[in-house]
N, C-alpha and C positions, 0 to 999 in steps of 0.2 A: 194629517196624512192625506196625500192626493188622491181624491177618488178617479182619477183618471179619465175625468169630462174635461175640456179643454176648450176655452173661446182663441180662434185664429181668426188672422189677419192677412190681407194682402195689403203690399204696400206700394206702391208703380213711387218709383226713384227716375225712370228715363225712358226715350224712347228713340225710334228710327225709322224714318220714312223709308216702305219700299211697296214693290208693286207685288203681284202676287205670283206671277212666275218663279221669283226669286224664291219665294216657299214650298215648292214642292218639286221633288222628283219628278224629273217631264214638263216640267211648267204647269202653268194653266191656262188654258184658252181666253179664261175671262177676261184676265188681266187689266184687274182692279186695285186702288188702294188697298195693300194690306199692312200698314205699319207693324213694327213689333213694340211691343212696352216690355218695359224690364223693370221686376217685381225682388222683391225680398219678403219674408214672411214670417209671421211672429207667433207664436204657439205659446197662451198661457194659463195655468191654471194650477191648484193646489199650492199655490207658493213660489211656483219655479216658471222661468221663462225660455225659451229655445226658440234662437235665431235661426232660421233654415235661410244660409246662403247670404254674402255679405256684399253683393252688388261690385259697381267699381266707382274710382272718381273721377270730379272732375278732369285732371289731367290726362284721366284715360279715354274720357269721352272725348276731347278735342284729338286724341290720338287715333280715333275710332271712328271719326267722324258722328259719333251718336249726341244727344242732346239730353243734358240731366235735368228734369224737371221739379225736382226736388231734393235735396241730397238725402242718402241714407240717413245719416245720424238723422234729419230735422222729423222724418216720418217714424223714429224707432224714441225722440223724446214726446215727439206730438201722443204716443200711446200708453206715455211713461214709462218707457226701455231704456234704462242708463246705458247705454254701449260700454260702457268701461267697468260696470259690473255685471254683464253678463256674462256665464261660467258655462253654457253648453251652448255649441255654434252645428247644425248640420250642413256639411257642405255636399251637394249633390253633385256634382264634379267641378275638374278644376279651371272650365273656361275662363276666361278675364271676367264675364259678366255675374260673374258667381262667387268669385274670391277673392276679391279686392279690398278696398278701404281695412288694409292691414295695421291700423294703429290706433283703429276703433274699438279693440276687441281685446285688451292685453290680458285680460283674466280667464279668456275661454279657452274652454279645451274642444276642440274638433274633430267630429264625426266624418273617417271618409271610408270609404270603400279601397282595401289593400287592390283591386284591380284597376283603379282609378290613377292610384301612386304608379302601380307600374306600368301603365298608360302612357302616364306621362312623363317619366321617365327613363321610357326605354325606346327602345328598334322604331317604333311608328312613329316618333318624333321626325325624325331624320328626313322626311317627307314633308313639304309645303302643304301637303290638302289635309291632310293630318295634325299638322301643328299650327295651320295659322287660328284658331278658336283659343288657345295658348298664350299667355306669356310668360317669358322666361323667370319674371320676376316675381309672379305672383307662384307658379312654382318651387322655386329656389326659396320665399319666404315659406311654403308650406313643411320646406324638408328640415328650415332650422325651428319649425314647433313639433318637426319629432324630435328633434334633440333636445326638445325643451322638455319632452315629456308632456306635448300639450297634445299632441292624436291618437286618438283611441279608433285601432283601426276594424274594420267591418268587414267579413268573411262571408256576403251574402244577406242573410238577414241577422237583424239585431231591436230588442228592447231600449230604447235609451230610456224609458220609464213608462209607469201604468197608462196605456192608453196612446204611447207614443214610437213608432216602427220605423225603421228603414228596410227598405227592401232593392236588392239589387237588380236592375232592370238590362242595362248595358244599351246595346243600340246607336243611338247620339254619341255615345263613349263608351270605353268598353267599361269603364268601370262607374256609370251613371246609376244614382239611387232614388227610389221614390220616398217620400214620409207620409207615413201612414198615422193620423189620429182619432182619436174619438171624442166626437162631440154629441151634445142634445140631440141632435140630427142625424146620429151615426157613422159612420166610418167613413170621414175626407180625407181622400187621398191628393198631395201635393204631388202633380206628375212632373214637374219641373223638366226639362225639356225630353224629357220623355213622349212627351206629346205637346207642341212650339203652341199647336192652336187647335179648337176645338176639330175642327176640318178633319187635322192628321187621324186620329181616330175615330172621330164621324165616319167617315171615308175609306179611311184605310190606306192613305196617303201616308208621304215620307217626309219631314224637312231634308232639304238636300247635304247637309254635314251630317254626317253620320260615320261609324265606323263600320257596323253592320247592319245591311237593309231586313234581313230574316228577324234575327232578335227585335228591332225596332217595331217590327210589325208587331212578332209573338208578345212584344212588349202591351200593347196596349190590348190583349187578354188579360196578365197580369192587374194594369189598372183594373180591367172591370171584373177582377174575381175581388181584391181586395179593398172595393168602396162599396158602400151600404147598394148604391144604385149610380147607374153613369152621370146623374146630375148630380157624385159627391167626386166625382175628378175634377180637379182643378187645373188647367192647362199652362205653363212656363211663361208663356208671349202676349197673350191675347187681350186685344183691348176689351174681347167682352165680358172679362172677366168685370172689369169696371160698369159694365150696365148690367148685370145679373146677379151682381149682390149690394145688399143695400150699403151706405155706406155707416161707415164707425161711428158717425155723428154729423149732426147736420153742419153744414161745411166742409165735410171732407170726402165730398164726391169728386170722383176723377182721381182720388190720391189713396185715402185706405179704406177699403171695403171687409166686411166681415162674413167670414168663410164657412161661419160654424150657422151660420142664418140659414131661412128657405133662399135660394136663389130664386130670382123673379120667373114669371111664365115664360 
């Protein structure tokens, strides 16, 4: 039986040079290097394993213009995650960068938020500012695993097991979620672009794609009511995420860091 402690993982699969105007509402003056990294993450313990958010691929990254520096599967067998038996997937919403590599995953059944689906499939599509985070095809593949009976949908908040939460945040999207686990260390919360980079809630700052700038802010109260303390929020983008925790084993700095550790000073 799961006692409900849980060892996570980040896993950085790619990334994308930008400056830092690009990241916040109003720019920023500084305007510095602030690339983004794009992570996937692994939650395991008691026997059972839970993908949160399934990256995209190669083909997407040349369509994206972003750069994959590892591919998903190599960092989810590197941890010993069969991708083709794993049986629960959280998907935090349905940008490209979060639900892709659709044929990695045949056996999972998928956590999303019903505000998420009709996000993205309704009236606010119809809109360029609104749908270009979107693609058509990683949507249209999420509508045939309801007919598969593969999505089990989330009304707000949900248990997916002892020690493991999703919580509906919105902001980024209207129907974006957080995951909530518990570890040795207490309650890490995965913000997944709930907050792009530590800054945004440092600060109280916006990434500039959003659907609502109110919820996004009130969003990142949320974080910090349900993590043990604000150094157990985990932020969606940030490369410092890669120098604040140590890594999974020696040689896999820069690639997968463990979540459920002290982060460094």
């Amino acid at each position: 039986m799961s006692t409900g402690i849980y060892e996570m993982f980040a896993v950085k699969y790619a990334q994308h040079a930008r400056r830092s105007p690009a990241n916040f509402v109003g720019g920023d003056e500084h305007d510095v290097d602030m690339p983004l990294f794009y992570y996937v993450w692994v939650v395991k313990g008691g026997g059972r394993t839970i993908v949160v958010d399934t990256g995209f691929t190669v083909e997407m990254a040349n369509k994206r213009g972003r750069t994959i520096t590892r591919p998903v599967a190599e960092g989810l067998n590197a941890l010993g995650v069969a991708p083709e038996k794993v049986e629960d997937v959280v998907i935090t919403h349905l940008h490209y960068d979060h639900v892709g590599n659709h044929a990695l995953f045949p056996k999972a059944k998928y956590y999303l938020q019903d505000k998420e689906m009709d996000f993205a499939t309704g009236r606010c599509m119809c809109h360029p500012m609104m749908n270009h985070g979107y693609e058509v095809d990683d949507v249209t593949e999420m509508v045939r695993r309801v007919y598969e009976n593969r999505v089990e949908f989330v009304d707000g908040v949900r248990e997916i097991a002892p020690g493991i939460e999703v919580h509906h945040i919105g902001g980024h999207t209207r129907g974006l979620q957080a995951v909530r686990v518990r570890t040795s260390r207490g309650w890490v919360v995965l913000a997944s672009d709930a907050s792009h980079f530590y800054a945004h809630m440092e600060q109280d700052r916006a990434f500039p794609i959003l659907y609502n700038l109110g919820d996004m802010l009130e969003g990142y109260n949320t974080l910090r009511r349900l993590a043990t303390s604000r150094s157990h929020i985990v932020p969606g983008h940030d490369p410092l995420v890669m120098d604040r925790y140590p890594a999974a084993w020696a040689g896999a700095e820069g690639w997968i860091v463990r979540l459920d550790a002290q982060p460094k000073a």
